[in-house]
Structures are given as structure tokens and as C-alpha cells.
C-alpha positions in Angstrom: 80.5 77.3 102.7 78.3 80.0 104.0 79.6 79.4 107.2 83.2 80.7 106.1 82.5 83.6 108.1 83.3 82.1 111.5 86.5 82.0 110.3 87.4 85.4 111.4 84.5 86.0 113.5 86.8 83.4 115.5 89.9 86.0 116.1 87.6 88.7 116.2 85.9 87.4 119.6 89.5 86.3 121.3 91.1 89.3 121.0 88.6 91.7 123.2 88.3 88.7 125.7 91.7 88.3 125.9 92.4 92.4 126.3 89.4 92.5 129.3 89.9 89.6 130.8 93.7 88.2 130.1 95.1 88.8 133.2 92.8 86.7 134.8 93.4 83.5 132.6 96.0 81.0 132.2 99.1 82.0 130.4 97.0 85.7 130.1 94.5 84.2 127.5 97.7 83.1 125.2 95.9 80.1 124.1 92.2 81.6 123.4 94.2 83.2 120.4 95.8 79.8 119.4 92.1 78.2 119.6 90.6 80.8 117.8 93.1 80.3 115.1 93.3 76.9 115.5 89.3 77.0 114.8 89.5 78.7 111.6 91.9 76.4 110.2 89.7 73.6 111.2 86.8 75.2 109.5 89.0 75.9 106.6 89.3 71.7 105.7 85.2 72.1 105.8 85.1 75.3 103.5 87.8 73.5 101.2 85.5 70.0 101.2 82.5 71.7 100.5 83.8 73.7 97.4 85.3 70.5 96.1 82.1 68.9 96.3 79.9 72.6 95.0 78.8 72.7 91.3 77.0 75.7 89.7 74.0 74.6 90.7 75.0 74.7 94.5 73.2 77.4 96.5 74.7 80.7 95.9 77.7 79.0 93.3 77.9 79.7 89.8 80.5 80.0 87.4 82.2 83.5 87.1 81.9 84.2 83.1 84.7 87.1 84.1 87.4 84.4 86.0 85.7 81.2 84.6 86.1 79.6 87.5 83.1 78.3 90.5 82.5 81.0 92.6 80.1 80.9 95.3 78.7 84.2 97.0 77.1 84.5 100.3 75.7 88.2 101.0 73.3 90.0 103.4 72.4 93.4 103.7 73.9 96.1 105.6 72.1 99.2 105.2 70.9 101.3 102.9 72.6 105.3 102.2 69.8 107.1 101.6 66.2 107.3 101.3 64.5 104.5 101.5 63.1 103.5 97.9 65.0 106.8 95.9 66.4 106.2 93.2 69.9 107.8 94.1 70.0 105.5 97.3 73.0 102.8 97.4 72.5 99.1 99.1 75.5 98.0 101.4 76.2 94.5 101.8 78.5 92.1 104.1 79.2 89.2 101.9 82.0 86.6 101.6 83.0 85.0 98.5 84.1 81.6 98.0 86.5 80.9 94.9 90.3 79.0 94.5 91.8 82.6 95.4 89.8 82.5 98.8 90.6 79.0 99.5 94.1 79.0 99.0 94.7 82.5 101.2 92.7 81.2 103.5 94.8 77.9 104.0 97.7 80.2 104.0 97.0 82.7 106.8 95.5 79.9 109.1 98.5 77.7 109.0 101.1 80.3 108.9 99.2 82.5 111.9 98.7 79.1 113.8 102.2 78.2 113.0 103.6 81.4 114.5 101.2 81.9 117.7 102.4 78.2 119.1 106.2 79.8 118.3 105.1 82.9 120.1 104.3 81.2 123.1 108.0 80.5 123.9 109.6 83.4 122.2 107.3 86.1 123.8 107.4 84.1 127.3 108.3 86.6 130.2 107.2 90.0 128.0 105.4 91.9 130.0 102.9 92.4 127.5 102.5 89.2 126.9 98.7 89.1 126.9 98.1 92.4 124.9 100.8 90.3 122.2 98.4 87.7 121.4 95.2 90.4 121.2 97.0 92.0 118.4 98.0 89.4 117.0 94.5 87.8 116.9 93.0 91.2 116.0 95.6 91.0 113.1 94.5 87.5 111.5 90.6 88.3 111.9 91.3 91.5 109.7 93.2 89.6 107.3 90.8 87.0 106.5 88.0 89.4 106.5 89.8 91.3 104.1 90.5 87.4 101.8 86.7 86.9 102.1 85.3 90.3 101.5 82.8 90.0 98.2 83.1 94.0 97.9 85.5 96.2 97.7 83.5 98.6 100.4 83.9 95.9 103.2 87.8 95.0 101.5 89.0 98.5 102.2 87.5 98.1 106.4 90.0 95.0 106.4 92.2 96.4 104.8 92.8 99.5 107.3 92.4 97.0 110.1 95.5 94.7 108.8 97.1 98.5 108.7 96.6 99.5 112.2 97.6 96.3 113.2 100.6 96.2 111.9 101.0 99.5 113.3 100.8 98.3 117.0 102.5 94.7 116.5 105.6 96.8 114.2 105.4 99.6 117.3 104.8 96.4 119.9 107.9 97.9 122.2 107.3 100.9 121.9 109.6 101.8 125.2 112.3 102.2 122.5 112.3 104.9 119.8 113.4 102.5 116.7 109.9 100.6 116.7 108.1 103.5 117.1 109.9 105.5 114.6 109.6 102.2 112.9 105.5 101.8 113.2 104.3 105.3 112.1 106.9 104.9 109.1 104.7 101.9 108.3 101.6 103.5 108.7 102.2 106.5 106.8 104.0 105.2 103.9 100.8 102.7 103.1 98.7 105.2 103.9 99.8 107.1 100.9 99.2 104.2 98.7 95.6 103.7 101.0 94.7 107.2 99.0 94.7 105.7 95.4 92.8 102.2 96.8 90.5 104.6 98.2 89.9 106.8 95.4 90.1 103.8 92.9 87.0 102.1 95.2 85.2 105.7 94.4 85.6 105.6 90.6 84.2 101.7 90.2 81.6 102.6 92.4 80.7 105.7 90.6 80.6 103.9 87.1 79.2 101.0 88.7 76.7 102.0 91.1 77.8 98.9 93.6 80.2 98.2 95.6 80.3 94.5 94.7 83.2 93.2 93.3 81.2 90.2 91.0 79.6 93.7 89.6 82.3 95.4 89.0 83.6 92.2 87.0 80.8 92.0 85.4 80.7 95.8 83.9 84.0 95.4 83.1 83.4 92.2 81.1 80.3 93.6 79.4 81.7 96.6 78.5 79.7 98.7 81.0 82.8 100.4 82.7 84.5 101.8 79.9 88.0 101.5 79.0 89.1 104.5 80.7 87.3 103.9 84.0 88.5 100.6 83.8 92.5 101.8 83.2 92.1 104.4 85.9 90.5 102.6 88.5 92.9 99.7 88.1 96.1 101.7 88.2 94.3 103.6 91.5 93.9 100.3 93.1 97.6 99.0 92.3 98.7 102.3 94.3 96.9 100.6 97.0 98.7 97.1 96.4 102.2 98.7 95.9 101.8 100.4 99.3 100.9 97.1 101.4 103.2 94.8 99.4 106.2 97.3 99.7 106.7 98.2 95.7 108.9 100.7 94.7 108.8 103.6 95.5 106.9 102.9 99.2 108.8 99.5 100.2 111.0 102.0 102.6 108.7 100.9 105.8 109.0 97.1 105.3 112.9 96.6 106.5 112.3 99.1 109.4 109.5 97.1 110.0 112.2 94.6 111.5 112.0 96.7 114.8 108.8 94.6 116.2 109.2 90.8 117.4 110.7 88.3 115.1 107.3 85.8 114.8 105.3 89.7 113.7 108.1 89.8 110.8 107.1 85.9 109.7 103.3 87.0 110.1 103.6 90.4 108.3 106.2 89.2 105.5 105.0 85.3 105.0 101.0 85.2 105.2 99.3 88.6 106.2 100.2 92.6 105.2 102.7 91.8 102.4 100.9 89.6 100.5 97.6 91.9 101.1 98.5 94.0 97.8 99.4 91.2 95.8 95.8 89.4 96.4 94.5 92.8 95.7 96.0 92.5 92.0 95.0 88.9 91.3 91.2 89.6 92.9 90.7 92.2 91.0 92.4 90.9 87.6 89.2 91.1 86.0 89.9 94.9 86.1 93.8 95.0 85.4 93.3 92.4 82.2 90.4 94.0 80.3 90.9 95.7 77.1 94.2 95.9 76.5 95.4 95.4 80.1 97.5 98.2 80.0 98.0 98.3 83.5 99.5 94.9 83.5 102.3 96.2 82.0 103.1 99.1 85.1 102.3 96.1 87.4 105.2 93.9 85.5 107.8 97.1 85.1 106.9 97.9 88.8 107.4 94.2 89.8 110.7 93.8 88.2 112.2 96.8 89.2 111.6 96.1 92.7 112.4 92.8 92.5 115.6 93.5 91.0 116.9 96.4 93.5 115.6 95.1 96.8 117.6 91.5 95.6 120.9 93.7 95.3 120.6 95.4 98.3 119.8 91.9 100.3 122.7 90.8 98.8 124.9 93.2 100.6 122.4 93.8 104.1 124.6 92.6 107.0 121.4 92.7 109.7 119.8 89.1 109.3 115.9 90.0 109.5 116.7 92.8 107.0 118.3 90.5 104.1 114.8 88.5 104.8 113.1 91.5 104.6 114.8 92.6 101.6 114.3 89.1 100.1 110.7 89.5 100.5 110.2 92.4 99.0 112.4 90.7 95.8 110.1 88.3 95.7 106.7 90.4 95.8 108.3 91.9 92.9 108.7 88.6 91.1 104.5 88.0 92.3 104.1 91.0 90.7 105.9 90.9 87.4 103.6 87.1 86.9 100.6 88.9 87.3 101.8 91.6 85.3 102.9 89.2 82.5 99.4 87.2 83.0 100.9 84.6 85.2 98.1 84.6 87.5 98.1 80.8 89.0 102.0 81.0 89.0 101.7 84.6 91.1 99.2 83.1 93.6 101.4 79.4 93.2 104.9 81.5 94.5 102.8 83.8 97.1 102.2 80.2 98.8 105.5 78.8 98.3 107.3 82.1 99.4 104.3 81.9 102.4 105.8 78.6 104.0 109.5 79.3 103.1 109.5 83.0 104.5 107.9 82.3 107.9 110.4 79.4 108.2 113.0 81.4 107.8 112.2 84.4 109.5 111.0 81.9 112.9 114.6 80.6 112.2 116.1 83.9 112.8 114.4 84.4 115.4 115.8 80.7 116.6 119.4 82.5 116.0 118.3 85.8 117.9 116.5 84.1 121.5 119.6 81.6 121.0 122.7 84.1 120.9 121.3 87.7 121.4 122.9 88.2 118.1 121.6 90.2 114.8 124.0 90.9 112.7 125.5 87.8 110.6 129.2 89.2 110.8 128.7 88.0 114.8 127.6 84.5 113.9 129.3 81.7 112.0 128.7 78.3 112.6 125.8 77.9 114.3 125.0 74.3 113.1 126.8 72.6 115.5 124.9 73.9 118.5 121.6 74.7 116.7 121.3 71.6 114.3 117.3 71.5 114.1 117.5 75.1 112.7 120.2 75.4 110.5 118.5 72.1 108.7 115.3 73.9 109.0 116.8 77.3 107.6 118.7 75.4 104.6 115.6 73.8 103.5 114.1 77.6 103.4 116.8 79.7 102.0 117.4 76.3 99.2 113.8 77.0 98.3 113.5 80.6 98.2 117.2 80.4 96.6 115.3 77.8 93.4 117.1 74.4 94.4 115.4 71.7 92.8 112.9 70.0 94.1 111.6 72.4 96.4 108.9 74.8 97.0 110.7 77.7 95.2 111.7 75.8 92.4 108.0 74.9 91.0 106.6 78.0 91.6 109.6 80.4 90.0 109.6 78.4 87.5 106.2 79.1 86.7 106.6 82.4 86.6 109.7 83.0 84.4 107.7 80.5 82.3 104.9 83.3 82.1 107.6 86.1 81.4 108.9 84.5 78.8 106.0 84.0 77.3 104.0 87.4 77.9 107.0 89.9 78.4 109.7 90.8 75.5 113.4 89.3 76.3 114.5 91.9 78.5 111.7 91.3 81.2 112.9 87.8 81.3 116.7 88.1 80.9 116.4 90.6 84.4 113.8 88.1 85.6 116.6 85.0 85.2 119.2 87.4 87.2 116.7 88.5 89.7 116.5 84.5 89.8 120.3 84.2 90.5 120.8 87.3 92.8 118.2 85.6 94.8 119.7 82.3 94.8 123.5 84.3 95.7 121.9 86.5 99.2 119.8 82.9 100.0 123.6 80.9 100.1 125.3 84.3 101.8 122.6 84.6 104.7 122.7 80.3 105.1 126.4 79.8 105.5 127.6 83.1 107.0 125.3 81.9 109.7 125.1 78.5 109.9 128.8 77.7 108.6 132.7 78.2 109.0 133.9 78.5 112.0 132.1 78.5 115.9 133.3 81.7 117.3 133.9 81.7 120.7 131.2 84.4 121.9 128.7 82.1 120.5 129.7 78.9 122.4 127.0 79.3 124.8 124.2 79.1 122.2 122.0 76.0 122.0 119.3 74.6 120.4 115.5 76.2 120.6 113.2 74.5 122.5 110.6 72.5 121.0 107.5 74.4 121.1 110.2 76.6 118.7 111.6 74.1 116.6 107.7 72.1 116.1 106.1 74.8 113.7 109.8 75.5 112.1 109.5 71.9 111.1 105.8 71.3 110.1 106.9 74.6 107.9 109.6 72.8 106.7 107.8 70.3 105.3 105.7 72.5 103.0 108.7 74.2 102.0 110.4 71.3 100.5 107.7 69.5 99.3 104.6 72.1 98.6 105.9 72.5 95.1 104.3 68.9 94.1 101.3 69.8 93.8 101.9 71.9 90.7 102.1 68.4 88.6 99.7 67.0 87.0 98.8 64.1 89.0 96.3 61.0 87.9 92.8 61.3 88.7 90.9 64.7 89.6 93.7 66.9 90.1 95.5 68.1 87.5 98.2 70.2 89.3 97.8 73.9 91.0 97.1 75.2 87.0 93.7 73.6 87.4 92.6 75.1 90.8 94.0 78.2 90.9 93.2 79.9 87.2 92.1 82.8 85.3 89.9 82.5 82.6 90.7 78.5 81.7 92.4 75.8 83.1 95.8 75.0 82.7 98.2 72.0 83.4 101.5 71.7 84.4 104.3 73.1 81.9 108.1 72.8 82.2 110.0 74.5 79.6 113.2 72.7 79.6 115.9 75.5 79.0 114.1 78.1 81.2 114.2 75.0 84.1 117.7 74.5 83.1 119.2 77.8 82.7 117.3 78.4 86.2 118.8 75.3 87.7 122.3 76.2 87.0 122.2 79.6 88.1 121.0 78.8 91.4 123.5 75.9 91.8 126.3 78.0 90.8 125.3 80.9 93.2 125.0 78.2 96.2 128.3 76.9 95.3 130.0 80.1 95.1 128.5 81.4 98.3 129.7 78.1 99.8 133.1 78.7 98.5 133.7 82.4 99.7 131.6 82.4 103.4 131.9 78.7 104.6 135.4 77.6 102.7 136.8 81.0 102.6 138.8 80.0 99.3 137.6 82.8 97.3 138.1 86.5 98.3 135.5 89.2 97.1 138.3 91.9 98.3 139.4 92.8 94.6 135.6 92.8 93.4 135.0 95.2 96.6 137.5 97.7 95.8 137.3 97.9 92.0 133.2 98.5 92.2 133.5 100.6 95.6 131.6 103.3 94.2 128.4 100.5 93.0 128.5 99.1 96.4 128.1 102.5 98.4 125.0 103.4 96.1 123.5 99.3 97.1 125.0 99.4 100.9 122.8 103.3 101.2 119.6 101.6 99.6 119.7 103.8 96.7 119.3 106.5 99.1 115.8 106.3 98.9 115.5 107.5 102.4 117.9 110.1 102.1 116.0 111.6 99.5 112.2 111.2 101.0 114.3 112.9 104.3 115.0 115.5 101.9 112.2 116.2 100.6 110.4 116.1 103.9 113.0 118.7 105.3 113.3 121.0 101.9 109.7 120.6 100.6 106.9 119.3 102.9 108.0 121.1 105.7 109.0 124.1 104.0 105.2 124.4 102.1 103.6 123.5 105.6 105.1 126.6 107.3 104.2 128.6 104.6 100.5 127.1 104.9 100.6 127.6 108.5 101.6 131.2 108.2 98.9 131.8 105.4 96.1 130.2 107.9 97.6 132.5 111.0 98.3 135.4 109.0 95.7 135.5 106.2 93.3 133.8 107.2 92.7 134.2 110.8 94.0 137.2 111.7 92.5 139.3 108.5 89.8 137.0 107.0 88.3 135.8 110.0 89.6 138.0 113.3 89.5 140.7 110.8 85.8 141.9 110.4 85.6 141.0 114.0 87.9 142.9 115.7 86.6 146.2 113.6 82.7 145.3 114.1 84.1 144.7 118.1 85.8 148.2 118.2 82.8 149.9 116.7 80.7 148.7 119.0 82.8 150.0 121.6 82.9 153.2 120.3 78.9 153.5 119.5 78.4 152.3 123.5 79.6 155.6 124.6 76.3 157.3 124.3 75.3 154.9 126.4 74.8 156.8 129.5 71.3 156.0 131.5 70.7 159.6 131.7 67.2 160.4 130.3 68.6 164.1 129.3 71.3 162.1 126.7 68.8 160.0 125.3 66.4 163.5 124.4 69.5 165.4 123.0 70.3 162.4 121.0 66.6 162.4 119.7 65.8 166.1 119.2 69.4 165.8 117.2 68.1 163.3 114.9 65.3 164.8 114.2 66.6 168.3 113.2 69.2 166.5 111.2 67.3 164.2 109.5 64.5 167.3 108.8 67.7 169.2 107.6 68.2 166.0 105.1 64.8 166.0 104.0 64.4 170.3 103.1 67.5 169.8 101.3 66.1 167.2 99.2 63.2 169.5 98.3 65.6 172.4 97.5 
């Protein structure tokens, strides 16, 4: 398991060689990105056989007495801030720790990365930057599994910049046009913001701590070392870090701009990689979050809802079909969020790799609608099925998942975590949480048969089928979409179900609460039919429900006006402050506090330079002056 570190180390090397030398290889290096990934997920199978086979007396394994699970750590030293041997002097390590957590991300941002490189290779063909593509993208999966393997939060926060300035370049990747530009520093600033508290939460643990280590930091926390406030405070700091990556409320207003890059980024960044970054954040660090009285659980659950809730309503009215799935995956880091808030840590991490396989499936089969008609908005499609059969099968399966049909993905792994809200949260957290379910089950049936359903229109007549090096990792995705969710049972012999890998604290088996499952199951059938009935059948008309909630609709269709009122704040406030603070520094500051003294000590020098003559005579008039006046100064004295 030591050797876990090749994993990234992989991507790492690809992406310079392909940068410096892509031009010169087949298909510009293309496949040296594909290998590399390819490579890690090979290595993953090794890393995921060797933990199986690990016990706590396996070099560098133990069990964690803060997760209660076997945790292996692998560490060697960096360097050391400060002199060598004092006392105030801090040890930096690199280190990678192996646990469930690690293994399962891992797993996750292999396949899914590997998945959407081979997709890239046909979508991006003929870009002119195709090479520079497949750098980034490389670049981008090193950083994210550095970030999954990190065993401190020093060497977590390099990742985690690394995933952010990808994201910037692959969000900004054609950047000829102002939209993804616009759209890339939108991204980059709004996480920054949320990159502050992270930071500043690091500072605080490592203050109280003395280490950057996360098994320390677990460790004080479980011991009582880090006390209640520290422990509050930091935790909260960090979640400002994880709302900002997964796109919480109030800073999830870059993630549907973030539509502007190429279709396979959006399944990358929303399925396996940025997203899910904040969420992993939360359940690493639930050590922290969960000790004392885990009050910050409770911000994480509020936060979680709400967002899941609003983003849910707007992707229910979103016309553009990358931003209802970009609004869908927001809903749904907001239901991550309210599990781990409502101590549903193995159904949180369960959903994140349900949601993982569904998402990218469906956002590669929107980008199977886009390279196939040119088309983005679903009021310009309309039964695509009968020339793109492979994906609207492929696209069902996802949207029937993410929507909660029985028996795939979805299903399992929302059920799991309404299970935890009901049994954590009071009745209103899982009331909303049960119409979050339905509202996500209603825009899953709107986006599936506006698109794929009805009638052919004639503009699209020309659209066929995606070739197969398209439609190949849309299936193999497929696959774990509809039948992923299995492994949450409790099957005979070792494995016991998802509950008894994946777990904080102890072990748990698979539980079905039967009216939860039903009252889940019959919501999401009823919003599949109805959606069938109004886009594909057209026998119901949402005309009278449109005009007698007009005024509802206008706030949902604007977003809440979010933007307008960050734009306004930008235009009344920020900008307004910064000229005053510019003025102050030009005026104040420069021109009196600094230029000030200068300018006078410059003019008196100018001024004393005028005895400055080079005529002897000057200089003994000057003297003989002095002296009477100073022997003038001293009689008077003596007076």
C-alpha cells in the first residue's frame, strides 16, 4: 500500500511530457494521459487487495481509535521550519493515508477520469488544443488524488489549490470566447473565498496542535487536547472551505457557469473531482465536525438542505441541458451534506459514489446530444431516441437513478440517507429531505423525456448516434449506475454491505426502513409518470399552474437573484470602498505620508545649495558669520 503514491505521481509525469513534447507524438500525447490514468486505476485493484488483506499489525496499519476503522499511514519527511533541534521548530511531512475513505475516492476518480479521457478522445478530436486538453486534464486527476491521499492537512490544502487552478484553465479551456473566461475567474474567485476559511481553519488546528497531521489532529480532538472551542471553530473554518468547492449556498453561483468549458470537464468536475472535493473534506475530517457536541454538524445539515432544496427548484425550471445537470448536482451535494450533517457518514460517501457514476453518465450523454445536433437547449430537442438509441437508454438509466427508481444506484444510497435524517434530524429536516427527494425525481423525468421523447422535430433529423469510443464509457458507466447500489446489502460471507467498509466509529449493516423506502418509492414513480404525461404525452398542461404562480416562477427562473445581488454588491459596495481605499493610498498616503516629508526635505535642500558657490570668499563670509553669531549666542547666555 505504500506504493499508493504512484497513483498520482502517474498524471503528474504525463502532463509536462505531454505539454513539451505533444506535438511531436501520436494523437499529441492524447494517450500518455489515458495510460497514466489507466495506471492508477490498475494500481488502485493492488492498493484495494492489499488493504483487504492488512490487519493492525501490518506495517504502518493500525486501528484509528478516532474513526475505528484500519488505517494505514505511510510518511516521510519534508523539511523542517526552523532551527534545527529548537524547540519552536515544526516537522513537515509528505504522507499518504490508506483507509475505506481513500479507497473508495480513489476507485472513483480513476474510473470516472479514465472513463471520460477515452470519451475525450472523440469529442475533443479536431480542437486545436487538443494536446494542451489532455495536460490539464491529467494535471487535474494528479491534484485530485494527491489531495484523496494527503495524511495532512498542510499537503491537502497544495492539492487542493492545484484541483482549483485546474479547474480554472479546463472551465476557461476556450478561452477565445468571453463566456468561459468570465466563466473560469467566477470559479476561481468564488472558491477562493471559501479557500480563506480552509486556510485559516488549517492555522487554528495547527496552532492547538503543533502538527499538521491529520491522525494528530484526530487524536487531540478525541483526547480532549484541542478544546471544544478550537475544535468548533476550526471545524466550521474548514466547512467554509468545503461549501466553496462543493458549491453550497451561498458560493454555488460558479458551478452552472462552470458549463462554459467542454462537456467531458463538466462530468470530471461535477461527477468525480472539484465537487465532491468539499464533501470528502467534511467526512475526512469528521473526527473534528462530530466531537463534543458536534455542533457544526448541525450548519453542515441546515447548509445541506437548503441548498439541496433551492438548486432542485431551480433545475426544475433551467431550460439549458448541462445547467439542469449542473443544478442537479449541486441538489445532490446538498443531500451529501445534510447525511453527514445528520451523522450519515457511510450513506454520504455511499451517494457521493452513486451520484459519481450516474452524473458523468449523464453529463457524457449530453454531451452525446450536443456533438450529435449542435443543440443546448432542451426546448430544441425532442425525440432524440429514435436516432440516438444507445444514449437515450444510457441517459434513462442515469436520470432513473439520480431520479430514486428502484433498483438502481440512487435508490440504495438516498435511501440511506433519508434513513439517517430521519433518524438524527427532527421531522422537518426529513419532511424537506422527502420533497427535495421528489423535486429531484420531477427535473430527472423533465430533462429525460423533453429530450429523448415526443416528437422528432425536423431540425434534428440529421442527428445520429455517437460513435463508439463515445457510447463505450457511457455504457461501462451505465452499468454502475444501475447496479452499483448492491453492494449496500448485506451479502453472505466477508462482506456485509457498504455499512461495513465505509464507517464511522462502528460497523453497520444494511437497513431498510420500510415506509421511508415506500413513501420514497412512490414519490419518485409519481414524478416520473407525471413528467411522462405532460413532456412525452402532452396530456397534461402546466399553463394554469404557470400563470397562477407567475410571480414564484420569476423568483426560481432568476435563481433567487443570487447574482443580481453579489453584482450589486460588487457595483454599490466593493467597488465603491475600493475607490475610496485607492483614493486614501493616493491621497493620504502617498502624496502626504510618504511623498510628503520628501518633497519638503527635497525643497530644503534646494534651498540650503544656494550658498553653494565654489568661491573661497563665500565660504569665509559664511564662517566669520558663524562665528560672530554664535559668539553673540554665547555673551548673551552669560548676560
Amino acid at each position: 500500500m505504500e506504493w499508493a503514491w504512484l497513483i498520482p505521481v502517474f498524471c503528474f509525469a504525463a502532463a509536462p511530457v505531454i505539454v513539451v513534447f505533444g506535438r511531436f507524438l501520436p494523437e499529441k500525447g492524447s494517450w500518455l494521459s489515458i495510460l497514466a490514468i489507466g495506471a492508477g486505476f490498475v494500481v488502485f485493484w493492488f492498493i484495494l487487495s492489499s488493504w483487504l488483506g492488512a490487519d493492525a499489525a501490518t506495517k504502518g496499519c493500525f486501528i484509528s481509535e478516532s474513526t475505528g476503522v484500519l488505517t494505514c499511514d505511510y510518511e516521510r519527511e519534508w523539511f523542517n521550519a526552523g532551527l534545527l533541534g529548537d524547540v519552536g521548530s515544526t516537522v513537515l511531512h509528505w504522507g499518504i493515508l490508506i483507509d475505506p475513505l481513500t479507497i473508495v475516492m480513489l476507485g472513483l476518480v480513476t474510473f470516472v477520469a479514465l472513463m471520460v479521457q477515452i470519451y475525450s478522445m472523440v469529442y475533443m478530436e479536431g480542437d486545436p488544443k487538443f494536446g494542451w486538453y489532455f495536460a490539464v486534464h491529467s494535471l487535474f486527476a494528479a491534484s485530485m488524488l494527491t489531495l484523496v491521499l494527503a495524511d495532512n492537512f498542510l499537503l491537502l490544502y497544495v492539492a487542493w489549490e492545484l484541483v482549483g487552478i485546474c479547474s480554472y484553465l479546463l472551465i476557461g479551456f476556450w478561452h477565445e470566447r468571453p463566456e468561459p473566461r468570465e466563466a473560469a475567474k467566477k470559479a476561481f474567485i468564488v472558491t477562493r473565498i471559501g479557500d480563506v476559511g480552509l486556510l485559516v481553519g488549517i492555522l487554528l488546528i495547527w496552532r492547538d496542535v503543533g502538527s499538521f497531521s491529520m491522525l494528530d489532529a484526530f487524536e487531540a480532538v478525541r483526547t480532549g487536547a484541542m478544546s471544544e472551542g478550537v475544535a468548533t471553530a476550526s471545524a466550521i473554518l474548514l466547512f467554509l472551505g468545503a461549501m466553496g468547492k462543493s458549491a453550497q449556498i451561498p458560493f454555488h453561483v460558479w458551478l452552472p457557469d462552470a458549463m462554459e468549458g467542454p462537456t467531458p470537464v463538466s462530468a470530471l468536475i461535477h461527477a468525480a473531482t472539484m465537487v465532491v472535493a468539499g464533501v470528502y473534506l467534511v467526512a475526512r475530517a469528521f473526527p473534528i465536525f462530530s466531537a463534543y457536541d458536534a455542533d457544526p454538524l448541525l450548519i453542515v445539515a441546515i447548509v445541506g438542505l437548503v441548498t439541496a432544496l433551492m438548486s432542485a427548484s431551480i433545475a426544475l425550471v433551467a431550460t439549458d441541458l448541462k445547467r439542469i445537470l449542473a443544478y442537479s448536482t449541486i441538489s445532490h451535494l446538498g443531500l451529501m451534506m445534510l447525511s453527514l450533517g445528520a451523522f450519515g457518514y457511510t450513506a454520504a460517501v455511499f451517494h457521493l459514489m452513486a451520484h459519481g457514476f450516474s452524473k458523468a453518465l449523464l453529463f457524457l450523454g449530453a454531451g452525446s446530444v450536443l456533438h450529435s445536433t449542435e443543440f443546448q437547449e432542451t426546448g430544441e430537442m425532442g425525440g432524440l431516441r429514435k436516432v440516438m438509441p444507445w444514449t437515450a437508454l444510457v441517459f434513462s438509466i442515469g436520470a432513473l437513478s439520480l431520479g430514486g427508481i428502484p433498483i438502481l444506484a440512487g435508490f440504495w444510497s438516498k435511501d440511506e440517507i433519508l434513513l439517517a435524517v430521519n433518524d438524527h434530524r427532527n421531522a422537518a429536516f426529513i419532511i424537506l429531505a422527502l420533497f427535495t427527494a421528489l423535486l429531484s425525481a420531477l427535473y430527472m423525468g423533465r430533462a429525460m423525456f423533453v429530450v429523448f421523447f415526443g416528437r422528432l422535430k425536423d431540425q434534428n433529423s440529421h442527428a445520429h448516434e455517437s460513435p463508439i469510443g463515445m457510447v463505450f464509457p457511457m455504457g461501462l458507466l451505465a452499468v454502475l449506475a444501475l447496479g452499483f447500489g448492491f453492494i449496500s446489502f448485506n451479502w453472505p460471507g466477508d462482506f456485509g454491505g457498504i455499512g461495513t467498509f465505509v464507517f464511522f466509529g462502528h460497523a453497520e449493516g444494511f437497513h431498510f426502513k420500510y415506509w421511508i423506502g415506500a413513501v420514497s418509492i412512490v414519490l419518485a414513480v409519481a414524478a416520473f409518470i407525471f413528467t411522462y404525461l405532460v413532456y412525452a404525452k402532452g396530456s397534461i398542461s402546466l399553463e394554469g399552474m404557470r400563470s397562477r404562480f407567475a410571480w414564484f416562477l420569476d423568483i426560481i427562473e432568476n435563481k433567487y437573484y443570487f447574482d443580481e445581488v453579489y453584482q450589486w454588491v460588487i457595483d454599490r459596495i466593493v467597488l465603491v470602498v475600493s475607490a475610496f481605499i485607492a483614493f486614501f493610498d493616493r491621497a493620504i498616503v502617498n502624496d502626504i505620508m510618504v511623498n510628503g516629508p520628501a518633497d519638503v526635505v527635497r525643497e530644503v535642500g534646494i534651498k540650503m545649495r544656494v550658498h553653494v558657490t565654489g568661491h573661497v570668499y563665500t565660504y569665509a563670509l559664511g564662517m566669520a558669520l558663524g562665528t560672530i553669531g554664535l559668539s553673540l549666542f554665547v555673551w548673551l547666555r552669560t548676560v
